[in-house]
C-alpha positions, -999 to +999 in steps of 0.1 A: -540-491+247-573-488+229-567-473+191-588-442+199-594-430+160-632-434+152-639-436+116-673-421+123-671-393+092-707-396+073-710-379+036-745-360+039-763-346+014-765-308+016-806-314+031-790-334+060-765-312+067-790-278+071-811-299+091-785-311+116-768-275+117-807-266+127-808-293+153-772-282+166-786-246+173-816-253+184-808-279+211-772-272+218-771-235+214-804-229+226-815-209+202-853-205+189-871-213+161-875-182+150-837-173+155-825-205+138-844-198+104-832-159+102-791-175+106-798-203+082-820-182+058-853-201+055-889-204+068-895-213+105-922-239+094-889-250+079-870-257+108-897-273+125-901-298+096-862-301+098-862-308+137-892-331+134-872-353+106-842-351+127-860-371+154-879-394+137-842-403+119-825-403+152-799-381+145-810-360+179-807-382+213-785-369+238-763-352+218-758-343+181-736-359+157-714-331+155-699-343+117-721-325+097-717-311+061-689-281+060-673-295+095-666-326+079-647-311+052-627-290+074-622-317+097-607-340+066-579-309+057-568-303+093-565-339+096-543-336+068-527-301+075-514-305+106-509-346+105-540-356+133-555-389+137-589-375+138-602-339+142-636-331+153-651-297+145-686-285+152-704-254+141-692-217+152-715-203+183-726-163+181-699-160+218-673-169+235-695-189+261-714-207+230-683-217+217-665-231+252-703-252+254-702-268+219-668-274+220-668-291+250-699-314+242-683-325+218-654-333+240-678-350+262-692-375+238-656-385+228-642-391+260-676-410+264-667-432+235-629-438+234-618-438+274-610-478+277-598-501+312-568-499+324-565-465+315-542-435+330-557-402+319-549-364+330-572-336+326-565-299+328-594-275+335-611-249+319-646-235+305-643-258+274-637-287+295-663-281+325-686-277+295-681-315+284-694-326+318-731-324+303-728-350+275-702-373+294-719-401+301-694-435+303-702-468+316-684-476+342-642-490+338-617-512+355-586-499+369-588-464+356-568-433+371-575-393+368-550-371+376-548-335+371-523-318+355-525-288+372-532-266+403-560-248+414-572-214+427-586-196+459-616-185+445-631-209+418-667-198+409-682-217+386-650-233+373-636-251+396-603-273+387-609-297+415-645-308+405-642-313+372-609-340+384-632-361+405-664-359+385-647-377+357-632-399+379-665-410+399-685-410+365-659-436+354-654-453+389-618-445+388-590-436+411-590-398+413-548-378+419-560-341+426-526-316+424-538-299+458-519-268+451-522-232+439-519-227+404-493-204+410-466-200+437-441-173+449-406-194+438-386-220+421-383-231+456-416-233+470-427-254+440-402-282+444-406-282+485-445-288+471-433-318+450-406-332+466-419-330+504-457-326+501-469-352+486-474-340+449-443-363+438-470-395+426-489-376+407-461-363+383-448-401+385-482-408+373-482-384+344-450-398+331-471-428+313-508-415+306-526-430+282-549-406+272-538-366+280-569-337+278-559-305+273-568-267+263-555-239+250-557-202+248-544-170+235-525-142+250-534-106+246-556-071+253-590-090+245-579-127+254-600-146+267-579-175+284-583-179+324-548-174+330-548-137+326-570-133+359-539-147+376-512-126+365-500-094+369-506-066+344-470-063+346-463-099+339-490-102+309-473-070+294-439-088+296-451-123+281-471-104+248-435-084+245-418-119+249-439-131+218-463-147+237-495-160+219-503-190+236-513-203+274-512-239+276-521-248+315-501-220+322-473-226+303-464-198+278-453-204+242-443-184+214-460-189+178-438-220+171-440-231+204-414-225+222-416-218+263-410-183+264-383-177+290-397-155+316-393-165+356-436-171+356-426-206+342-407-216+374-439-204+398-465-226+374-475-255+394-485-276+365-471-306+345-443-298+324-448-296+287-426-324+281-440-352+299-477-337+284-459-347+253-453-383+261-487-393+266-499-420+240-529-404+230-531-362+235-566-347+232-565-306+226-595-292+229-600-255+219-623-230+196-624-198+182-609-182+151-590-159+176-568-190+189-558-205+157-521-195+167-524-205+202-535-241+189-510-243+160-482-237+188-496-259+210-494-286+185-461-278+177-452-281+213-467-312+225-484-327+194-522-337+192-538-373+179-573-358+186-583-322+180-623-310+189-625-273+179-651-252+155-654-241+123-641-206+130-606-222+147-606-244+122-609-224+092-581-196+110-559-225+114-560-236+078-551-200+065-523-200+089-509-231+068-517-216+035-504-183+044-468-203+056-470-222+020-471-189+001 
């Protein structure tokens, strides 16, 4: 296995860093001119001097280097913090859906970078990670294998579990293991019927020695955001947040140390377990938000995390969470 730590971290002078943080909003957030010199308090004939040097240095081509001034330093203490081989954070976004899109292009240019042959990697799903789709562009690897980690639903939209499995895969020219099932079932026994006699059994053989495992997060709550709570019950959401529930992780619930809270929805979850998530070689969690600083702490607790890619507002919650446990 490819050492997948990239000792890419530039020192900028404060100049560089306004101007990339202008190229970053500008191309990536899609913001104008105008609106980028109002959030980073100067001139508009400012920014366009800024963009125009950012070009001619090459610091904009299809993507931007996300390491730029404050994210660097933040990314050095969480590094440190909470014991990662390399974290990647990238500026805060104005929404929820500008956050998921940064986020996950900067997921996109590291899978890019790091995904080597003879490779075994399993993706979950999500906003955050359909979003990396737009700046993942690999050449193509020998004897490589996707497998999803877990099911699917009905009634997909614009997210859709399935296509984000095999558009990796075919952008790599891999082997592709879909989990053709719902996300979530009616019993214990339905799910290991689905295992056992329908033909889900080599793709949790498969996950038991991944290489490289991709995975989200997010929190529980009244104004969460996390795609899990369109798939329970009021009744069961209600039970998990009583539970102590702040954290769905592929649809596995954990407390704020991250612990599986014990509630009968974790035997109807068709998803890899937790615990074979954990023995992958090299995990990749990929989150944002200041609002999910718990639900990644506990997810890092639970299956650990070589790489983290998240923004400045996670990142800055999640190092007042440590501070606030040193006190």
């Amino acid at each position: 296995m490819v050492k997948l730590r990239r000792d890419t971290h530039k020192a900028y002078s404060e100049s560089a860093s306004l101007r990339l943080r202008a190229a970053w909003l500008y191309y990536n957030q899609r913001m104008t001119q105008k609106d980028v010199a109002e959030k980073l308090g100067v001139g508009r004939t400012t920014v366009i001097r800024m963009l125009d040097e950012a070009l001619k240095r090459g610091e904009v081509q299809i993507w931007i280097d996300e390491s730029v001034g404050d994210c660097v330093e933040l990314a050095t203490r969480l590094e440190k913090a909470y014991g990662l081989d390399e974290a990647i954070v990238v500026p805060s976004a104005e929404t929820a859906e500008g956050t998921a899109k940064g986020v996950g292009l900067a997921l996109g240019q590291f899978l890019t970078e790091v995904i080597p042959d003879d490779c075994t990697i399993g993706v979950g799903w999500g906003r955050t990670l359909t979003a990396s789709l737009a700046s993942f562009r690999p050449v193509r690897r020998e004897r490589v294998k996707v497998v999803s980690l877990l099911g699917g639903i009905v009634q997909a939209h614009h997210i859709n579990p399935i296509e984000y499995s095999w558009r990796i895969a075919s952008q790599l020219g891999a082997e592709c293991y879909l989990f053709l099932a719902p996300l979530i079932v009616d019993s214990r026994e339905t799910k290991r019927n689905l295992i056992d006699k329908c033909g889900l059994k080599p793709l949790y053989d498969l996950a038991e020695n991944m290489d490289i495992a991709v995975v989200s997060c997010g929190d529980i709550g009244p104004q969460s955001t996390s795609l899990s709570r369109g798939f329970l019950s009021p009744t069961v959401l209600k039970e998990l947040v009583a539970a102590g529930c702040v954290c769905d992780t592929m649809c596995n619930f954990l407390d704020a140390e991250g612990r599986t809270i014990d509630h009968p929805i974790r035997d109807q979850v068709m998803s890899i377990d937790l615990d074979t998530v954990k023995k992958a070689n090299h995990i990749v969690l990929v989150s944002g938000g200041a609002h999910r600083a718990p639900a990644i702490r506990a997810t890092i607790r639970r299956v650990g995390c070589n790489t983290l890619i998240t923004d400045e507002g996670a990142a800055a919650a999640m190092l007042q969470l440590v501070e606030a446990q040193a006190a």
